[in-house]
C-alpha positions as CSV (number, residue, x, y, z in Angstrom):
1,X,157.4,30.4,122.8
2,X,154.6,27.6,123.6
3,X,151.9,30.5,123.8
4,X,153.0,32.1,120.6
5,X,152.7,28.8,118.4
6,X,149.6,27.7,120.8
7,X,148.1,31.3,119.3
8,X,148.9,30.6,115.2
9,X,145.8,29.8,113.6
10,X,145.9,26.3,112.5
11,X,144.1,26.7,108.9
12,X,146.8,29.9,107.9
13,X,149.9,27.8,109.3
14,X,148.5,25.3,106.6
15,X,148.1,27.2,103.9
16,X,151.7,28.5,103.9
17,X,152.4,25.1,104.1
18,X,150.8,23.9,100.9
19,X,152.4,27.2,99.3
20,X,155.9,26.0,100.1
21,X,155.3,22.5,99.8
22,X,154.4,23.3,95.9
23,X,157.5,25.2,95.5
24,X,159.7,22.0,96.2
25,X,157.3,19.4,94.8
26,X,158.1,17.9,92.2
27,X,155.6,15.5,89.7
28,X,156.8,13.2,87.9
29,X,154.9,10.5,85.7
30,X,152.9,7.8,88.2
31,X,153.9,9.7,91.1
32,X,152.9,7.4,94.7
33,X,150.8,9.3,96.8
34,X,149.7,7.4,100.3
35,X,147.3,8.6,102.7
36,X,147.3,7.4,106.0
37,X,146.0,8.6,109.8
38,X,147.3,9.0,112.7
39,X,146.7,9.9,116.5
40,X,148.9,11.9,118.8
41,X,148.2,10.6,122.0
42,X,150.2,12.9,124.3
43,X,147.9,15.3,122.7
44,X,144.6,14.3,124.8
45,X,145.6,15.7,128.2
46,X,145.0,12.7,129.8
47,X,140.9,11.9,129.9
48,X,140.1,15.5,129.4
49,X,140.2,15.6,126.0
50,X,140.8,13.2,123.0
51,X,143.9,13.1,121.2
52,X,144.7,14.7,118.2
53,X,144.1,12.4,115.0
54,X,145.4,13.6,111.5
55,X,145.6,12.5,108.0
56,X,148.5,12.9,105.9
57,X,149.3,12.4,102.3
58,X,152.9,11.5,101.6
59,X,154.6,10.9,98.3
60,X,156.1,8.2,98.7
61,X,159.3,7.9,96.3
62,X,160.4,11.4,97.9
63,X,159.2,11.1,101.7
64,X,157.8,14.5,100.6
65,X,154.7,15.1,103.2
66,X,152.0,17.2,100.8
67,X,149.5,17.6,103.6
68,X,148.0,17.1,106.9
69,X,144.5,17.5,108.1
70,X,142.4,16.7,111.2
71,X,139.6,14.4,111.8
72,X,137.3,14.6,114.6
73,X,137.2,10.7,115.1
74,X,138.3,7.7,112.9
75,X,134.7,7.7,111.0
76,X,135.1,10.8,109.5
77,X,138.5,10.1,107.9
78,X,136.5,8.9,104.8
79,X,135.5,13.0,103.8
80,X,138.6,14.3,105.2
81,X,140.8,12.4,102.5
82,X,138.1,13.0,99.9
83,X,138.3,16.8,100.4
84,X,142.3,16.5,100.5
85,X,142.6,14.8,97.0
86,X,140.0,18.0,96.0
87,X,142.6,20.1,97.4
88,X,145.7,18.5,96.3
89,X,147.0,18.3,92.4
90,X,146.9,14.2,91.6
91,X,146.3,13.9,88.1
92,X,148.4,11.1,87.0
93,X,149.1,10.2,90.6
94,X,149.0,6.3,92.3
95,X,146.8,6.6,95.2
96,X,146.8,4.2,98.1
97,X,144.8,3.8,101.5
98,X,143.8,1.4,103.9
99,X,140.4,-0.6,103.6
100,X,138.6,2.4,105.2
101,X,139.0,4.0,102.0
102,X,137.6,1.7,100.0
103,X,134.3,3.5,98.8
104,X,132.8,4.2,95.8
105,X,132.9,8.0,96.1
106,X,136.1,7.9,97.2
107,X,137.0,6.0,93.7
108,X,134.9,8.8,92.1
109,X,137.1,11.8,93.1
110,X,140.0,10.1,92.4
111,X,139.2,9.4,89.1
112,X,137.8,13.1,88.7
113,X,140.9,14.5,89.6
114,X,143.3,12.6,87.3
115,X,144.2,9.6,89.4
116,X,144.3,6.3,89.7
117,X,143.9,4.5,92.6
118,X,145.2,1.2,94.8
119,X,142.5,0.2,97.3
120,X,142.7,-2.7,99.8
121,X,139.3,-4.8,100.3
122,X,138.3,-6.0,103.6
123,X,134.8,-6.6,105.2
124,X,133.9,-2.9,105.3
125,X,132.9,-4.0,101.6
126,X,131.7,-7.6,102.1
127,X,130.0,-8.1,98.7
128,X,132.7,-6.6,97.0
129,X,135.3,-8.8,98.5
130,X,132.7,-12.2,98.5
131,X,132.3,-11.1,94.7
132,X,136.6,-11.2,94.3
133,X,137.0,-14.0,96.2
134,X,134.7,-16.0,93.8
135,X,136.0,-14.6,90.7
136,X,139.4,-15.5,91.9
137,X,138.2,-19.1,92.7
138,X,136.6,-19.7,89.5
139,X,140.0,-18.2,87.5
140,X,142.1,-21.1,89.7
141,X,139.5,-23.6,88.6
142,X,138.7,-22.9,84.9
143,X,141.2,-20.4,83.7
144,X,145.0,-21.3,85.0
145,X,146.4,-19.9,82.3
146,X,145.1,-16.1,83.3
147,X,146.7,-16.6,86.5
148,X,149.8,-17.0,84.9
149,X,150.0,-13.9,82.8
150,X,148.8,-12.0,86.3
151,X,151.2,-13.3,88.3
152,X,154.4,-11.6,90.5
153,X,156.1,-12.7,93.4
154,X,159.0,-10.8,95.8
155,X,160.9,-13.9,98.1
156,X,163.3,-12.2,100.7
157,X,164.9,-12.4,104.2
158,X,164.2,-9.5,106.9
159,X,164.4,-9.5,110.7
160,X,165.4,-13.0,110.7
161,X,162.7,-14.1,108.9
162,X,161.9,-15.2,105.2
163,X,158.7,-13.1,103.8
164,X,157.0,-14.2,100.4
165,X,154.5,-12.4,98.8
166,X,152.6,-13.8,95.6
167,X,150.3,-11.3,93.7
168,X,148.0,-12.5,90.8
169,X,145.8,-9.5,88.9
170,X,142.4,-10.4,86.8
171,X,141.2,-8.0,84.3
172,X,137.5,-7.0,85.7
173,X,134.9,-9.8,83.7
174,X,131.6,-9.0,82.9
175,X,130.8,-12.0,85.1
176,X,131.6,-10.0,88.3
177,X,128.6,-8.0,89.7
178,X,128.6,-4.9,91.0
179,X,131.9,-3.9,89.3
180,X,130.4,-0.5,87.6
181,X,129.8,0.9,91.1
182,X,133.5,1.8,91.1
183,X,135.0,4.4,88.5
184,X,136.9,3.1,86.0
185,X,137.9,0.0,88.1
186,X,139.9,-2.5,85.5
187,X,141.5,-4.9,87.8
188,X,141.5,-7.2,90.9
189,X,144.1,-8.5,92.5
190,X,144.8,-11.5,95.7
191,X,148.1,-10.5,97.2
192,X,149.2,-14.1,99.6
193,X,151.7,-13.0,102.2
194,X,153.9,-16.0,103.8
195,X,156.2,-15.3,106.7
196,X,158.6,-18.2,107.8
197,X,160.5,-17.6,110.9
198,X,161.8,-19.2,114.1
199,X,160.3,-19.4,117.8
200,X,161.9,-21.0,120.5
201,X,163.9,-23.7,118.4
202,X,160.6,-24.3,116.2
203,X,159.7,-23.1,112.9
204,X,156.2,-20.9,112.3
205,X,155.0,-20.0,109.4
206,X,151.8,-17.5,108.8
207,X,149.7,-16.9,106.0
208,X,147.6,-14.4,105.1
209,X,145.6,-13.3,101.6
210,X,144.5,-9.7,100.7
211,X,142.5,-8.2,98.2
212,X,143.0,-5.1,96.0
213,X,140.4,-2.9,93.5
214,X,142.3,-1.0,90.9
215,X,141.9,1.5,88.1
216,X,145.0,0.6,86.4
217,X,145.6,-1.8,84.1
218,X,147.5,-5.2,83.6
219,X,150.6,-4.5,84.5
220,X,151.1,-6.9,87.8
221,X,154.9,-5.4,88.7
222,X,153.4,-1.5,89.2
223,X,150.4,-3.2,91.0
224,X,152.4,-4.9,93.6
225,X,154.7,-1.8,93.7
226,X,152.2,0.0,94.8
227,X,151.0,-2.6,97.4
228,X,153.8,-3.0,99.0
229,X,155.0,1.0,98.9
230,X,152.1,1.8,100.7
231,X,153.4,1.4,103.9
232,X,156.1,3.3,103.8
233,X,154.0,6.0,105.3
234,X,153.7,4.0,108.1
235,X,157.8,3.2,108.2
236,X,158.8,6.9,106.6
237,X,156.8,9.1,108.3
238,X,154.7,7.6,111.0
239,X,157.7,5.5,112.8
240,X,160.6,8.7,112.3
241,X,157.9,11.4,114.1
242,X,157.3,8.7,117.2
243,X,160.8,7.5,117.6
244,X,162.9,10.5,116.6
245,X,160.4,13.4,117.0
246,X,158.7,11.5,119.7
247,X,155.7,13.2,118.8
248,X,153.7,10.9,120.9
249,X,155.5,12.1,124.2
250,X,154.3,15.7,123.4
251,X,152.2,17.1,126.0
252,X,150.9,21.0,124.2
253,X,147.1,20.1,123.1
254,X,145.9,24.1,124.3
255,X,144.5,25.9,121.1
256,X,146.2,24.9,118.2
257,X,149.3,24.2,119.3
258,X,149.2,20.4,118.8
259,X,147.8,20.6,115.5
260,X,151.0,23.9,114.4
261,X,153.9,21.6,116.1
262,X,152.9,18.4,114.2
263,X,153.2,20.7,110.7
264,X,156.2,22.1,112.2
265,X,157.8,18.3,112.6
266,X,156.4,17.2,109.4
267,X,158.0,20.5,107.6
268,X,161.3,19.6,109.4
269,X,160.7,16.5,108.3
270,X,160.3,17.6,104.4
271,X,163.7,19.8,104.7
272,X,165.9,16.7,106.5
273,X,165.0,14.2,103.5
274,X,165.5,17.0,100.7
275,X,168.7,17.3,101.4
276,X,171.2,15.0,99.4
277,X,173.1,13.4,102.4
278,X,173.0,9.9,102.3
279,X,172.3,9.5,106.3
280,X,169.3,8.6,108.6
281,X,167.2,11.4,109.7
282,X,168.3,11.0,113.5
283,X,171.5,11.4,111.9
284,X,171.2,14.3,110.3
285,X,169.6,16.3,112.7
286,X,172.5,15.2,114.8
287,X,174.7,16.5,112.1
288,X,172.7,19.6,112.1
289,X,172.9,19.9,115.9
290,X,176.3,20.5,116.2
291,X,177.6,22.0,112.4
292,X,175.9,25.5,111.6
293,X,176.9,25.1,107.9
294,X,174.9,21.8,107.5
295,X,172.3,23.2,109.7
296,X,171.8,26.0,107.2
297,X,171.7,24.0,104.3
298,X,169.0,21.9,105.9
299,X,166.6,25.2,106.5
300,X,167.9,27.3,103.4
301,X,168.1,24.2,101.0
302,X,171.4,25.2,99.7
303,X,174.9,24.1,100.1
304,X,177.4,26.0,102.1
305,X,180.7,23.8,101.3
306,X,182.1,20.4,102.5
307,X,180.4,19.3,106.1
């Protein structure tokens, strides 16, 4: 079995893929998509060769997984999502990435294709974020008031801990330079995270502020949705494949064989959400373990009576 999925060509497995995939999908209006890499390291074979690392786009309201591709090493990430949002239909989409992603071609193909886009700012862009950091500073110190309008917050209790987030969105002003290097860009926003929690007896707290570029527009509440969504290809997708796949702990990296079993999971993956169950997805593969009826309603996508 091993040799016969080692000796599938990688780029035809895919393309079925994308032709089922757009059988099920479907787009509705501002429709999340995140992309977001990831390596699997029992793929290396130790220090012979080095691991597999793919990028993924996931919707994120569905769990749908649109896509995978491989990239040779974490540099070349930036063209491997550029050529998927080529590939893939967005228009109308939300799309999200990490900092990496934040480049002005990248901005450009969104934009071409129909979307819009969420893009955090970090040092990769150091004028960019010096430039947002200023105009933010100036808005607290002259103009309060646009704060104001701008201005979300989300206050909640996880793991034991209390997490606040503030976000405050800035039209783009004519006073920021560089701004027409990025398509269509129409707003900035500071995003301050606070988590309060306890440590031996003693209370911590940690701070941290972020920075977004954005081609939407004012609306603060679809901004911060977006913001914090993002991640749920990291919690979705990224945390189910390691911890209930344990697609790290997979040893096959002959051929293609890696590249074929991590579509398999992912596909697997796709069928497990689509179904209407109200259950974890280590619970319904549990479910489908030992009930042939739900079993076939999780690969035929159609319901075969009360499980």
């Amino acid at each position: 079995m091993i040799g016969i999925i080692r000796g599938i060509k990688a780029e035809s497995l895919l393309g079925c893929f994308e032709q089922w995939i757009n059988t099920i999908r479907v787009q509705g209006e501002k429709e999340h998509i995140a992309f977001d890499g990831k390596v699997l390291r029992g793929s290396g074979n130790g220090c012979v060769l080095n691991p597999l690392q793919l990028m993924s786009a996931m919707v994120v309201d569905s769990g749908l997984i649109l896509y995978q591709q491989e990239v040779s090493d974490k540099t070349n990430e930036i063209p491997v999502m550029q050529a998927m949002l080529r590939q893939l239909s967005v228009k109308g989409a939300i799309i999200t990435a990490d900092a990496m992603h934040c480049q002005t071609m990248t901005t450009e193909v969104i934009r071409a294709e129909g979307g819009d886009y969420m893009l955090q700012v970090k040092d990769n862009q150091r004028n960019l974020r010096k430039e947002i950091m200023a105009f933010f500073h100036k808005a607290y110190r002259e103009t309060p008031q646009a704060l104001k309008a701008g201005y979300y917050e989300e206050i909640g209790k996880a793991h034991g801990r209390i997490e606040e987030r503030y976000y405050r969105l800035l039209p783009v002003s004519d006073w920021m330079a560089g701004m027409e290097k990025w398509q269509d860009i129409q707003s900035v926003v500071e995003v301050t995270r606070k988590r309060t929690f306890k440590k031996k007896g003693k209370e911590h707290i940690e701070e941290e502020i972020s920075y977004y570029i954005s081609s939407l527009g004012d609306d603060v509440k679809e901004a911060a949705r977006a913001i914090r969504n993002h991640w749920a290809i990291e919690n979705s997708q990224h945390w189910v494949l390691d911890v209930t796949f344990r697609e790290d702990e997979s040893q096959i990296y002959a051929e293609d064989g890696a590249k074929n079993m991590a579509l398999f999971r992912r596909a697997l993956l796709n069928l497990i959400k689509a179904h209407p169950l109200k259950d974890s997805v280590a619970g319904k593969m549990m479910r489908a373990g030992w009930n042939s009826k739900f079993r076939a309603e999780i690969l035929f996508g159609q319901k075969t009576g009360k499980v």
